[in-house]
LOSE-627626 format. One record per residue: residue in one letter; residue number from 1; y, x, z of N, C-alpha, C in turn. Coordinates in nm, 4 decimals. Layout:
REM LOSE-627626
residu->a; num->NUM; nY->Y; nX->X; nZ->Z; caY->Y; caX->X; caZ->Z; cY->Y; cX->X; cZ->Z
...
END
This chain:
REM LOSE-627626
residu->x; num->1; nY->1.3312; nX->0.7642; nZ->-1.7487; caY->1.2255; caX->0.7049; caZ->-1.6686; cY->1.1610; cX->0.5934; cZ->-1.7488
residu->x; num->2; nY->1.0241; nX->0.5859; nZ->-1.7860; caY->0.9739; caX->0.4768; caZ->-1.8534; cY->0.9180; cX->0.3279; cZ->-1.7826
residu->x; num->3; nY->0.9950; nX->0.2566; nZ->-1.8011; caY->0.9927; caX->0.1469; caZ->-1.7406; cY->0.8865; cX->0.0640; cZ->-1.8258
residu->x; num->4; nY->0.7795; nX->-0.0241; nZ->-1.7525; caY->0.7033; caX->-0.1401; caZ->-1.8251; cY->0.8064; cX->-0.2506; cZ->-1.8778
residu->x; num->5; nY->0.8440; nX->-0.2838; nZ->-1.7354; caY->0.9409; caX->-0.4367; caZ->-1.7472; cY->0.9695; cX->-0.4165; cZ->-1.6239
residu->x; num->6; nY->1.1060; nX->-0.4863; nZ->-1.6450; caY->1.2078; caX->-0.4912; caZ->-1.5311; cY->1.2958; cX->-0.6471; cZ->-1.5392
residu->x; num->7; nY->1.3353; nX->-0.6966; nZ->-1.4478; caY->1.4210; caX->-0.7473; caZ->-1.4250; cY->1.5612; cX->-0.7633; cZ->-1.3157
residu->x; num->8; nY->1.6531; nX->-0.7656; nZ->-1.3942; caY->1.8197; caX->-0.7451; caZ->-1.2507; cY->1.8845; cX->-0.8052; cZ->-1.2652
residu->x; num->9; nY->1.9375; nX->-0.8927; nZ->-1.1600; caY->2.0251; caX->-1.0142; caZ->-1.1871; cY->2.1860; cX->-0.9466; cZ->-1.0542
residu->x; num->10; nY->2.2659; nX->-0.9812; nZ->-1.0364; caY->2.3623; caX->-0.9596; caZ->-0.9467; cY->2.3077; cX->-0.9221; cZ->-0.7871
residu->x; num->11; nY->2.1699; nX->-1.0303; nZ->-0.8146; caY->2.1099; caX->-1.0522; caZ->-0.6412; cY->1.9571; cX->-0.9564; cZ->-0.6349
residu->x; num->12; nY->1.9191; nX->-0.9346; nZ->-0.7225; caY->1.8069; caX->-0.8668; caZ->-0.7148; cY->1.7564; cX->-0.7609; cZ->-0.8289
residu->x; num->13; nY->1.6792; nX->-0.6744; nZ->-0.7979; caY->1.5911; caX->-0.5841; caZ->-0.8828; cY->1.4372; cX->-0.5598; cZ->-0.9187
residu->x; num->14; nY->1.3963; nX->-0.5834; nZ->-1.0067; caY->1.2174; caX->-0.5997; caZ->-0.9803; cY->1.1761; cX->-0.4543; cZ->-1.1353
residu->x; num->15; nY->1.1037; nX->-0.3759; nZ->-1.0691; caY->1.0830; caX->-0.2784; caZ->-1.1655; cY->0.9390; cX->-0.2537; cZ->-1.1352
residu->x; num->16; nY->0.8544; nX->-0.2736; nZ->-1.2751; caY->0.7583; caX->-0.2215; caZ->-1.2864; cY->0.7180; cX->-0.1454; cZ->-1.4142
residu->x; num->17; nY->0.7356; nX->0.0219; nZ->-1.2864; caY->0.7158; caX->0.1513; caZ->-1.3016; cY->0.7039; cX->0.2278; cZ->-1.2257
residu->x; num->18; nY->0.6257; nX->0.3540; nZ->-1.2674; caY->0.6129; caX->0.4338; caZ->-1.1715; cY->0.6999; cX->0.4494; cZ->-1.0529
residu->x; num->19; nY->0.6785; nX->0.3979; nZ->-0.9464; caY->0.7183; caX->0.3872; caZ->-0.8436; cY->0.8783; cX->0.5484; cZ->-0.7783
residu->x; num->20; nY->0.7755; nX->0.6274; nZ->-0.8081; caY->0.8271; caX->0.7353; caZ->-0.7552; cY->0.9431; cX->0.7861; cZ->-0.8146
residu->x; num->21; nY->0.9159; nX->0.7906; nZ->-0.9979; caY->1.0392; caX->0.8166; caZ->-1.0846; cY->1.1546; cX->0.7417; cZ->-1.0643
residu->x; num->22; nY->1.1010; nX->0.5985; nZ->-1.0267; caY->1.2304; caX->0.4993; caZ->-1.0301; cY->1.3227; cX->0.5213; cZ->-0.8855
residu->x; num->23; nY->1.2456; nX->0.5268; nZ->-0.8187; caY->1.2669; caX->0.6025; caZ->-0.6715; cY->1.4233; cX->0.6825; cZ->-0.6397
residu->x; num->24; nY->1.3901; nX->0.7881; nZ->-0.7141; caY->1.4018; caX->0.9154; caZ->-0.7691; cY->1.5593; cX->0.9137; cZ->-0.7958
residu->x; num->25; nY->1.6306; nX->0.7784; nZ->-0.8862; caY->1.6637; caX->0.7740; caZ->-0.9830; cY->1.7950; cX->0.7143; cZ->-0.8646
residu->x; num->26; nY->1.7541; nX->0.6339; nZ->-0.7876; caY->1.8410; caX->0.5527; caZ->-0.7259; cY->1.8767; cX->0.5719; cZ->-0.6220
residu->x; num->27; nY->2.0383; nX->0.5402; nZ->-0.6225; caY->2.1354; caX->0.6307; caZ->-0.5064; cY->2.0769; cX->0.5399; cZ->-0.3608
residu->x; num->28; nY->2.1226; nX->0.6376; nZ->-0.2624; caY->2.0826; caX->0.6153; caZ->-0.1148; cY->2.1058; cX->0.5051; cZ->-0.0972
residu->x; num->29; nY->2.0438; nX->0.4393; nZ->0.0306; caY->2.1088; caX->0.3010; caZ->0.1261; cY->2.1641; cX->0.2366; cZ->-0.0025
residu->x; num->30; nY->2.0456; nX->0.1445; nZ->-0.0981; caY->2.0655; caX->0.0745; caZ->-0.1798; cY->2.0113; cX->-0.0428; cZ->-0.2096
residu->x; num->31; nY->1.8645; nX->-0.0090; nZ->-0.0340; caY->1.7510; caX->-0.1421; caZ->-0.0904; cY->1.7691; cX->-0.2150; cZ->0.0716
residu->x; num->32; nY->1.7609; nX->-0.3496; nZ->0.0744; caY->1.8118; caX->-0.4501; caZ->0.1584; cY->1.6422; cX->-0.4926; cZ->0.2279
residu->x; num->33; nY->1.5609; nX->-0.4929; nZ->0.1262; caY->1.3917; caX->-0.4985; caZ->0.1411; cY->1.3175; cX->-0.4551; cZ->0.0095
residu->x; num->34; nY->1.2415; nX->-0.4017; nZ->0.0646; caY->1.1430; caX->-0.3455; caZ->0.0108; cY->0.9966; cX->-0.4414; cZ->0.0452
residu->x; num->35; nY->0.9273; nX->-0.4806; nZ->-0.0763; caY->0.7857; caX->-0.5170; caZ->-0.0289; cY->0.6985; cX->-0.4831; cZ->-0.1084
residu->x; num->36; nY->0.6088; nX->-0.4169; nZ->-0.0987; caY->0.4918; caX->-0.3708; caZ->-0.1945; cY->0.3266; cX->-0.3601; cZ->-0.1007
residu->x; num->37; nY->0.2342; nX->-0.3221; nZ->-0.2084; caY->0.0845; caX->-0.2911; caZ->-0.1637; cY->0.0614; cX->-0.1923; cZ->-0.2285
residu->x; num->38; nY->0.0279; nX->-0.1027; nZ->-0.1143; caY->-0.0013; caX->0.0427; caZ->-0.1984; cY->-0.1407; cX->0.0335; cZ->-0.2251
residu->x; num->39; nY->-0.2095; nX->0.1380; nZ->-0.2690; caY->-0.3717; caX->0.1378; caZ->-0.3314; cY->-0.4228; cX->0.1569; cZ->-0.1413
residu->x; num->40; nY->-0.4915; nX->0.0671; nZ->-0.1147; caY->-0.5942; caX->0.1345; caZ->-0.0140; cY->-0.6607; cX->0.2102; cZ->0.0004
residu->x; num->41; nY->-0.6292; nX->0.3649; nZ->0.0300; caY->-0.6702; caX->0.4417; caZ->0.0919; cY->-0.7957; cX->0.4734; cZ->-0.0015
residu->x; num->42; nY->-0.8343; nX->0.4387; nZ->-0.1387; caY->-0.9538; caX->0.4948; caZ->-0.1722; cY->-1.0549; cX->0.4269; cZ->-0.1635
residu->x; num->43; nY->-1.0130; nX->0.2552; nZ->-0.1565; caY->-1.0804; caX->0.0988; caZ->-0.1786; cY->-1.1024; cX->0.1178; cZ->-0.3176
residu->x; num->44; nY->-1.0523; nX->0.1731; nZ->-0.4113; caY->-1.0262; caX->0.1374; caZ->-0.5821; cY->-0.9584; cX->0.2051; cZ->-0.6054
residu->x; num->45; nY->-1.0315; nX->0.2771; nZ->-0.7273; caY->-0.9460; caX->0.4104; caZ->-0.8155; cY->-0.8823; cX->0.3131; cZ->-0.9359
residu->x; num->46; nY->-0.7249; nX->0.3174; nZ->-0.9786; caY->-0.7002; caX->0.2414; caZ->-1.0856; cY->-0.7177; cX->0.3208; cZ->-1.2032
residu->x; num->47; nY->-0.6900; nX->0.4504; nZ->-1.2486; caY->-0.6584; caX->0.5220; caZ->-1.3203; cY->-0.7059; cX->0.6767; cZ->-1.2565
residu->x; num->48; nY->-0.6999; nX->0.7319; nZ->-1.4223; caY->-0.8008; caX->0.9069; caZ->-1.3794; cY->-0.6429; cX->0.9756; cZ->-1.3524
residu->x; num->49; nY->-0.5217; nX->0.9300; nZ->-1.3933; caY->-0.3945; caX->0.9792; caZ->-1.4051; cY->-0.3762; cX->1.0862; cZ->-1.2591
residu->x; num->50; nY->-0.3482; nX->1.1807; nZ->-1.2821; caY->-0.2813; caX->1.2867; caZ->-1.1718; cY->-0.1948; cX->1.2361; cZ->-1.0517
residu->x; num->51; nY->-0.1057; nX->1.1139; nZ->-1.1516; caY->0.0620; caX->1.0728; caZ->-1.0935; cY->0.0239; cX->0.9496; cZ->-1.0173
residu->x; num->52; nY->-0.1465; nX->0.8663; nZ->-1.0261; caY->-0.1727; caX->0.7440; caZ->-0.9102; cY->-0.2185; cX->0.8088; cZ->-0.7955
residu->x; num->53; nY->-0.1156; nX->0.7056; nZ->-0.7073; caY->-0.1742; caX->0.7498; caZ->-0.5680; cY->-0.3576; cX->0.7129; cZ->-0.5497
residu->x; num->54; nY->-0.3803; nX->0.6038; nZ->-0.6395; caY->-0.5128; caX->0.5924; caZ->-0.6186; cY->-0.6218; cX->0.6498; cZ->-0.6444
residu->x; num->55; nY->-0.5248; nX->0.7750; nZ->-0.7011; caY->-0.6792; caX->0.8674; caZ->-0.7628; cY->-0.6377; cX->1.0103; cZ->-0.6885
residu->x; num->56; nY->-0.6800; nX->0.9649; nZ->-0.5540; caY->-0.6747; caX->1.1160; caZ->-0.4673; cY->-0.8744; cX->1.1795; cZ->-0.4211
residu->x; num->57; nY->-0.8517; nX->1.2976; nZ->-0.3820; caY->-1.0120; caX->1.3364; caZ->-0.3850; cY->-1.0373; cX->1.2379; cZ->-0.2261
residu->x; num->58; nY->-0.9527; nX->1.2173; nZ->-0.1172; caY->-0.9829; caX->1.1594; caZ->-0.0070; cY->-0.8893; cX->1.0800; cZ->0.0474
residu->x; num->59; nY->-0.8822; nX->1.0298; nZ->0.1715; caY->-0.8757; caX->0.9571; caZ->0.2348; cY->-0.6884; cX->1.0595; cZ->0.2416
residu->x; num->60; nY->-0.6773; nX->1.1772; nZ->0.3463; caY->-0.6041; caX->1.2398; caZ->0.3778; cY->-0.5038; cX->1.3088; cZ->0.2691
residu->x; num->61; nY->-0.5951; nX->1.3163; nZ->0.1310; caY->-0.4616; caX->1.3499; caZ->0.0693; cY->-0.4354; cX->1.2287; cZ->-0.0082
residu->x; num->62; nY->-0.4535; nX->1.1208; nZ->0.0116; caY->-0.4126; caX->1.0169; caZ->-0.0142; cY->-0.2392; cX->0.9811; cZ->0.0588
residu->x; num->63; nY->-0.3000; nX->1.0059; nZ->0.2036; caY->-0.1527; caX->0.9711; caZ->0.2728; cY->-0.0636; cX->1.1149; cZ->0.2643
residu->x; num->64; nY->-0.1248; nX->1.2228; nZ->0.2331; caY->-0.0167; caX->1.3345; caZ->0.1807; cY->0.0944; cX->1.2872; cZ->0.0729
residu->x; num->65; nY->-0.0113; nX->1.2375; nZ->-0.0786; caY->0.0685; caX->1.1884; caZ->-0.1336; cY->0.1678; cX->1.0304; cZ->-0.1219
residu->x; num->66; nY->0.1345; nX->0.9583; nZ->-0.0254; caY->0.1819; caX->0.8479; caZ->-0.0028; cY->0.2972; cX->0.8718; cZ->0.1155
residu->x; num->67; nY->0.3117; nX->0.9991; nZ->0.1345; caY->0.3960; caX->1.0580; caZ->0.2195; cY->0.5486; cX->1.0588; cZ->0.1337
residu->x; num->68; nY->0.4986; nX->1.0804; nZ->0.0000; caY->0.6387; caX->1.0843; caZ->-0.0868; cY->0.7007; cX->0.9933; cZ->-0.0690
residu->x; num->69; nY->0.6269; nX->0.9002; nZ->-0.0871; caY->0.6308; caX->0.6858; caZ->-0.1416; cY->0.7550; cX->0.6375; cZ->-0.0405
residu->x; num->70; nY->0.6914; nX->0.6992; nZ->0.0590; caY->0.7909; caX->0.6195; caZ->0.2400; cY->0.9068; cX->0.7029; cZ->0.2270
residu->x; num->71; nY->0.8913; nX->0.8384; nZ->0.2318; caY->1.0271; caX->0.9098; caZ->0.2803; cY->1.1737; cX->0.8564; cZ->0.1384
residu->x; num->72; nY->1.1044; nX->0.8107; nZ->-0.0328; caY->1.1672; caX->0.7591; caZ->-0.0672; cY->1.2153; cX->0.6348; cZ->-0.0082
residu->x; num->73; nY->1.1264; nX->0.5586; nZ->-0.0196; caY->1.1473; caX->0.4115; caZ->0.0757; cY->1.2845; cX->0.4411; cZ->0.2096
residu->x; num->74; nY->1.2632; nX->0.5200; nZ->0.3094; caY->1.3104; caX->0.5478; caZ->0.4317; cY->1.4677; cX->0.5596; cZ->0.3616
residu->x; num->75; nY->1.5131; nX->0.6514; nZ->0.2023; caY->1.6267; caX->0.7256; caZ->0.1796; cY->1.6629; cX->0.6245; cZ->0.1310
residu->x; num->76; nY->1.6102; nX->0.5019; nZ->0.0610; caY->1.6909; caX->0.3986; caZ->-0.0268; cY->1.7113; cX->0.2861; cZ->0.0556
residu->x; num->77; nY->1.6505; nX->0.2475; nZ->0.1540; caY->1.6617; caX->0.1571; caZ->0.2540; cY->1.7697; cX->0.1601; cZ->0.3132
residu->x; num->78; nY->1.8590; nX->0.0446; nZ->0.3761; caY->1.9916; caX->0.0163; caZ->0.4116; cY->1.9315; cX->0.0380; cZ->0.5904
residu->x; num->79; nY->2.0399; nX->0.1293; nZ->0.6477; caY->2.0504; caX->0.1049; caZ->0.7954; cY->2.0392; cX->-0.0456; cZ->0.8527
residu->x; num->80; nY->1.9406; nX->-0.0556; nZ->0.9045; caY->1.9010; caX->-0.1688; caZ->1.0056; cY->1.8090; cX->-0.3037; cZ->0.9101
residu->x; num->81; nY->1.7822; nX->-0.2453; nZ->0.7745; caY->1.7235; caX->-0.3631; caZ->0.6949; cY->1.5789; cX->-0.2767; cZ->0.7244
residu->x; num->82; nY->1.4614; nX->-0.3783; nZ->0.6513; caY->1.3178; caX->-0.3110; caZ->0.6708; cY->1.2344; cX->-0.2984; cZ->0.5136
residu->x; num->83; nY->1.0818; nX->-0.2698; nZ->0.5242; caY->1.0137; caX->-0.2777; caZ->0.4294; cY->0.9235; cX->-0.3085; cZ->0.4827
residu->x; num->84; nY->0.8438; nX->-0.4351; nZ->0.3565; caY->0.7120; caX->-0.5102; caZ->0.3975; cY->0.6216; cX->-0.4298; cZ->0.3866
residu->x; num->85; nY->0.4879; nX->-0.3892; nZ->0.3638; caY->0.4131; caX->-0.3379; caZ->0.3503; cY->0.2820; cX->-0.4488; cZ->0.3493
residu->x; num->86; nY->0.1769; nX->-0.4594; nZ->0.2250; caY->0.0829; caX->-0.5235; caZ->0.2294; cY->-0.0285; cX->-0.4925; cZ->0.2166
residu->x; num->87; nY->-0.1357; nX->-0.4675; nZ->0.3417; caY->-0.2216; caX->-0.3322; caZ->0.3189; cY->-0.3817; cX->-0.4396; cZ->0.4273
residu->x; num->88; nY->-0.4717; nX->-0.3585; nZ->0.4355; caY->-0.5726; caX->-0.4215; caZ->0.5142; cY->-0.6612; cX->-0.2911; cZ->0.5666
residu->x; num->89; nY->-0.7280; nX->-0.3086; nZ->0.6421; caY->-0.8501; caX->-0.2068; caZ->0.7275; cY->-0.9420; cX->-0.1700; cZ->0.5918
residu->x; num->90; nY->-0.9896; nX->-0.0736; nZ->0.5930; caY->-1.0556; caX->-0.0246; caZ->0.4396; cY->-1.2036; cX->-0.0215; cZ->0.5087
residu->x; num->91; nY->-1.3130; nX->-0.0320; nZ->0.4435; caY->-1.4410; caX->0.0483; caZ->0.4479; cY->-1.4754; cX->0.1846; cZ->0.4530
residu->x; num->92; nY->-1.5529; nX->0.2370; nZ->0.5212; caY->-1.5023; caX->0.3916; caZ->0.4989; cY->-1.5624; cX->0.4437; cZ->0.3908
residu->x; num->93; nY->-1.6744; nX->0.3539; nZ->0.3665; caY->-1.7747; caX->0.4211; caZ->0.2560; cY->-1.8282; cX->0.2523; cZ->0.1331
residu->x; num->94; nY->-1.9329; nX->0.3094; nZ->0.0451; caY->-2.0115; caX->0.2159; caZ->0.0398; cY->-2.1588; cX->0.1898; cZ->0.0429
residu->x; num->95; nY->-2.2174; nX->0.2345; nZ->0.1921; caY->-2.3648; caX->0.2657; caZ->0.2128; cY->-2.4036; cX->0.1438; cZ->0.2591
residu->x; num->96; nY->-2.3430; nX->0.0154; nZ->0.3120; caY->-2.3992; caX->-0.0962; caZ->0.3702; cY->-2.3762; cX->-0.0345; cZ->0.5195
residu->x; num->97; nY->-2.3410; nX->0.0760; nZ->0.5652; caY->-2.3564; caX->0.0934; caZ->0.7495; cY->-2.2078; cX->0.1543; cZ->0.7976
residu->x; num->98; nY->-2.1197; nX->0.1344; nZ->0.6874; caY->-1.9976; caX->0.1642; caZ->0.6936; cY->-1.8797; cX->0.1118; cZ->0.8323
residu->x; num->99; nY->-1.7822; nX->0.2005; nZ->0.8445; caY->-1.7503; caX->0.1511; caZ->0.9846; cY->-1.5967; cX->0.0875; cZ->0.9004
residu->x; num->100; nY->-1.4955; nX->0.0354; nZ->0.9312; caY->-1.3584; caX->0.0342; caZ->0.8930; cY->-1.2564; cX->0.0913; cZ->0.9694
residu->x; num->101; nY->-1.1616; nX->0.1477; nZ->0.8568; caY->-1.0448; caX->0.2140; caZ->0.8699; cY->-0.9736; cX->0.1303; cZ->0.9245
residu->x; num->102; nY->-0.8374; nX->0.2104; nZ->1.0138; caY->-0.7175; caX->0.1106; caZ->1.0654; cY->-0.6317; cX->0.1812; cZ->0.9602
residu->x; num->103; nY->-0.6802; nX->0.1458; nZ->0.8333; caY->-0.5504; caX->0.1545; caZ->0.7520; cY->-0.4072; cX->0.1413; cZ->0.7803
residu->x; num->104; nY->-0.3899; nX->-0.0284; nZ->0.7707; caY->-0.2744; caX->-0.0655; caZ->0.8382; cY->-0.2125; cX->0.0200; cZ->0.9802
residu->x; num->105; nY->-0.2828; nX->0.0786; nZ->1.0639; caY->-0.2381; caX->0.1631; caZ->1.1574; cY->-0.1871; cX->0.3248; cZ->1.0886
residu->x; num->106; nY->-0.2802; nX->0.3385; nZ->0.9865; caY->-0.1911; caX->0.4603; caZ->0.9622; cY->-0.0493; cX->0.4520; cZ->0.8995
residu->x; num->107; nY->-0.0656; nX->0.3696; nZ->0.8259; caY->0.0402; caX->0.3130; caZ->0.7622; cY->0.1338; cX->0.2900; cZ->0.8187
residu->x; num->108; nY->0.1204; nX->0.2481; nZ->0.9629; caY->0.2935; caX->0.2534; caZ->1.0007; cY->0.3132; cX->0.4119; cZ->1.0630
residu->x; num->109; nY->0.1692; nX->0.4758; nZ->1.1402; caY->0.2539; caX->0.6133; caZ->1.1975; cY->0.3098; cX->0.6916; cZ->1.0897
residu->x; num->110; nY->0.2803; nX->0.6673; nZ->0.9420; caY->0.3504; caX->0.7125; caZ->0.8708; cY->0.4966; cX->0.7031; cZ->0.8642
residu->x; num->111; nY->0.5007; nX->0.5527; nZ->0.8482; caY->0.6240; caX->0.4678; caZ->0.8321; cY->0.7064; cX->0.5942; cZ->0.9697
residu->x; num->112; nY->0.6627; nX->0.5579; nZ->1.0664; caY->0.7105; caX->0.6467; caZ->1.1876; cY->0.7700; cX->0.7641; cZ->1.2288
residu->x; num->113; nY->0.6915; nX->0.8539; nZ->1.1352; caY->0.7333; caX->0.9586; caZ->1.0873; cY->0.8530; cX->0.9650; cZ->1.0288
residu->x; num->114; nY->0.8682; nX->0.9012; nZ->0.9615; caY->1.0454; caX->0.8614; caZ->0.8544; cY->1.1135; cX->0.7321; cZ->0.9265
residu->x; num->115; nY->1.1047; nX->0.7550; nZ->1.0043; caY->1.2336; caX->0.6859; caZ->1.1161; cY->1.2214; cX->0.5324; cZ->1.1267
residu->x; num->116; nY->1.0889; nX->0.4797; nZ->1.0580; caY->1.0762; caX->0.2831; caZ->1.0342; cY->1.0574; cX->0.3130; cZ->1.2235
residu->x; num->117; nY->1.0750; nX->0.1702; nZ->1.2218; caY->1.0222; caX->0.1566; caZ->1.3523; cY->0.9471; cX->-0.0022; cZ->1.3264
residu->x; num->118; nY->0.7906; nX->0.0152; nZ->1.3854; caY->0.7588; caX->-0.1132; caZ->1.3317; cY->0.7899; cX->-0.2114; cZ->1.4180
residu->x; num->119; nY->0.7570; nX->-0.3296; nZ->1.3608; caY->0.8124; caX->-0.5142; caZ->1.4086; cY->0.7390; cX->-0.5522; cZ->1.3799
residu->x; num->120; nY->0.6210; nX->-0.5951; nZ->1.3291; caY->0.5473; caX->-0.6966; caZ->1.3503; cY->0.4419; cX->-0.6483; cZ->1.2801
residu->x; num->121; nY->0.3222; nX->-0.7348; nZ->1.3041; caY->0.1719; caX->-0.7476; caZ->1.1805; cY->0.1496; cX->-0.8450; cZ->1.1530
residu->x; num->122; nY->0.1185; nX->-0.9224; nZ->1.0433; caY->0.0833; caX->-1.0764; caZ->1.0228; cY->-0.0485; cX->-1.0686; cZ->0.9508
residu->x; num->123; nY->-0.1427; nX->-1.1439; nZ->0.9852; caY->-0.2347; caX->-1.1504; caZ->0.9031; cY->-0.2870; cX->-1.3021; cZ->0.8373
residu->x; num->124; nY->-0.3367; nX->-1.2452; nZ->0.7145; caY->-0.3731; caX->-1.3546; caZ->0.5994; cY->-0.4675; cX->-1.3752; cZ->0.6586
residu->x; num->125; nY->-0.5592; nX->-1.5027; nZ->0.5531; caY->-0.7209; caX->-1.5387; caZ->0.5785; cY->-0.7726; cX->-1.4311; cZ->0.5150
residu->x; num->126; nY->-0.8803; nX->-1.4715; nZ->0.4543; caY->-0.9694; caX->-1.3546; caZ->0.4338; cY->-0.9796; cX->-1.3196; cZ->0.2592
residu->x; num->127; nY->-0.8126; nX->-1.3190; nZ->0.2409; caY->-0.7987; caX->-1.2982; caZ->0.1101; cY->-0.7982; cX->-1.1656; cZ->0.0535
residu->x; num->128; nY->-0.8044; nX->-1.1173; nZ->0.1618; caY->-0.8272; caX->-0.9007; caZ->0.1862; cY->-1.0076; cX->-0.8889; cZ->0.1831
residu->x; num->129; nY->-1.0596; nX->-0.9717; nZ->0.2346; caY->-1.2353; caX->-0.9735; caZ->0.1688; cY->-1.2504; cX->-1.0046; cZ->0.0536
residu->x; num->130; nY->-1.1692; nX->-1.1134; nZ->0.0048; caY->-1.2128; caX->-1.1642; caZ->-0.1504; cY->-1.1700; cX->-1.0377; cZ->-0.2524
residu->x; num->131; nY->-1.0252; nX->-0.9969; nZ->-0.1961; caY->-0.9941; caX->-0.8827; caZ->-0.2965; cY->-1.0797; cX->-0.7755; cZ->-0.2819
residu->x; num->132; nY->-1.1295; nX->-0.7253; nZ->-0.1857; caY->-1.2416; caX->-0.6386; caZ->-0.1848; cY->-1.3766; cX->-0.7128; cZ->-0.2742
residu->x; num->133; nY->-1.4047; nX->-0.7682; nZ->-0.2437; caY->-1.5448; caX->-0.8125; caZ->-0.3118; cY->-1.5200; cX->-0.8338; cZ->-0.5456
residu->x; num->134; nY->-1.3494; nX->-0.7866; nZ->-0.5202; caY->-1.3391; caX->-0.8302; caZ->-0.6555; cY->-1.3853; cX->-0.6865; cZ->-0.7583
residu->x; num->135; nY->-1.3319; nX->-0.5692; nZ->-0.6195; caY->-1.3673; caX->-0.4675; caZ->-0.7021; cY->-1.5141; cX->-0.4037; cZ->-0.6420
residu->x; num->136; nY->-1.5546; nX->-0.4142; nZ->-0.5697; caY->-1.7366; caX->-0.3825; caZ->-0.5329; cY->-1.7701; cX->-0.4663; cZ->-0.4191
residu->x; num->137; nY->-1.9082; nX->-0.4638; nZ->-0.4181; caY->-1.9966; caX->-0.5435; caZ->-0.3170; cY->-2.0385; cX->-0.4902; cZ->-0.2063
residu->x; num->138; nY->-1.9428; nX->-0.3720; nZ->-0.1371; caY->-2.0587; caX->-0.3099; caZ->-0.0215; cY->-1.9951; cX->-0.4055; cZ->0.0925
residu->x; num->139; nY->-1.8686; nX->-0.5430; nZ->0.0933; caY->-1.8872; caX->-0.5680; caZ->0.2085; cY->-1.9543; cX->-0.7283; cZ->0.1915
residu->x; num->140; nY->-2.0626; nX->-0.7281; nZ->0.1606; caY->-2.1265; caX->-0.9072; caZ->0.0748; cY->-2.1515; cX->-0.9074; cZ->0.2377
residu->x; num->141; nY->-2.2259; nX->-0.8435; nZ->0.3207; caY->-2.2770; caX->-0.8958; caZ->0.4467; cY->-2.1742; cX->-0.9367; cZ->0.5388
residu->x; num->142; nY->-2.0538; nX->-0.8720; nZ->0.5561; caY->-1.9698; caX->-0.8795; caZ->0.6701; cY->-1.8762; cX->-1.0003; cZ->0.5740
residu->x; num->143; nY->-1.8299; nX->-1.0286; nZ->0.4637; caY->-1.7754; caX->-1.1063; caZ->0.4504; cY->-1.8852; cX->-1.2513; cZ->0.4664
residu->x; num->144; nY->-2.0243; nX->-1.2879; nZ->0.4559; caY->-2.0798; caX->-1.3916; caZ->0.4606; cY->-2.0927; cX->-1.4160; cZ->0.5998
residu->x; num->145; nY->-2.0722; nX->-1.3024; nZ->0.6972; caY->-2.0349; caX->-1.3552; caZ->0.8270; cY->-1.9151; cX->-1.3975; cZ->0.8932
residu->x; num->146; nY->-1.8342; nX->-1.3619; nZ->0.8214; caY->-1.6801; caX->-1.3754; caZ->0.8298; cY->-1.6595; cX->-1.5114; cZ->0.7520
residu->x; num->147; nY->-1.7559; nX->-1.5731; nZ->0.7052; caY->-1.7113; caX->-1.6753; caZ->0.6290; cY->-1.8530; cX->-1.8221; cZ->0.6833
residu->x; num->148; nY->-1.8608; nX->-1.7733; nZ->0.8052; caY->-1.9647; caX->-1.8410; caZ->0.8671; cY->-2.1301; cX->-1.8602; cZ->0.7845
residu->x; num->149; nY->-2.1401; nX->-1.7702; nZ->0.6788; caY->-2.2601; caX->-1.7983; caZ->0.6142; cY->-2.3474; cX->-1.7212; cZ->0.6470
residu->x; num->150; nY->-2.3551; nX->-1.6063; nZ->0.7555; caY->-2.4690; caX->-1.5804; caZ->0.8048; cY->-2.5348; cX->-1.6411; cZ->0.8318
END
């Protein structure tokens, strides 16, 4: 499995690599928490690569393939511990008349599907607009109202 960088101490594990291989690799009921941000739904392509979830043709086979991601998550996860998840409502398009996704809502009936049961939602300020506006501009209007500058 090709690992970027990793670090493991007695108390913890931090691996950055392909998610799924490393996954893959590691025996059951082994993770205490899990916290990550998956690609939104087709907010930002990172890579032309086959193996990113972020480079799906849509919306739906996006969560096909993000279907893998959880049911790993669900098999390495310890009975009665959880996983964070850090995700936001997507744009559906970028025409300026776009409606938003309940991302975060699909995201847990997924979770659901593989036995999570959710607990809570917390939300940030509007650091899910800034990160949007880092990779395109179709939401400049709704964030200058969201930021009282209409």
């Amino acid at each position: 499995m090709a690992v970027n960088d990793q670090e493991i101490t007695d108390r913890f594990a931090i691996y950055n690599a392909d998610c799924i291989e490393i996954m893959q690799k590691m025996r059951d009921a082994c993770i205490h928490l899990s916290t990550y941000s998956p690609p939104f739904g087709g907010l930002f392509q990172y890579s032309s690569s086959d193996r990113d979830l972020s480079n799906c043709l849509d919306y739906d086979k996006f969560f096909e393939h993000y279907a893998f991601v959880v049911e790993q998550i669900h098999r390495l996860t310890l009975p009665g511990r959880m996983t964070a998840v850090h995700c936001m409502d997507v744009p559906s398009g970028n025409t300026g008349t776009d409606f938003l996704i309940d991302f975060p809502g699909d995201i847990i009936r997924l979770h659901k599907k593989h036995a999570f049961e959710f607990i809570a939602r917390y939300a940030s300020s509007n650091a899910s607009v800034r990160s949007r506006q880092a990779t395109t501009s179709a939401l400049d209007g709704i964030s200058s109202t969201l930021n009282g500058k209409a």
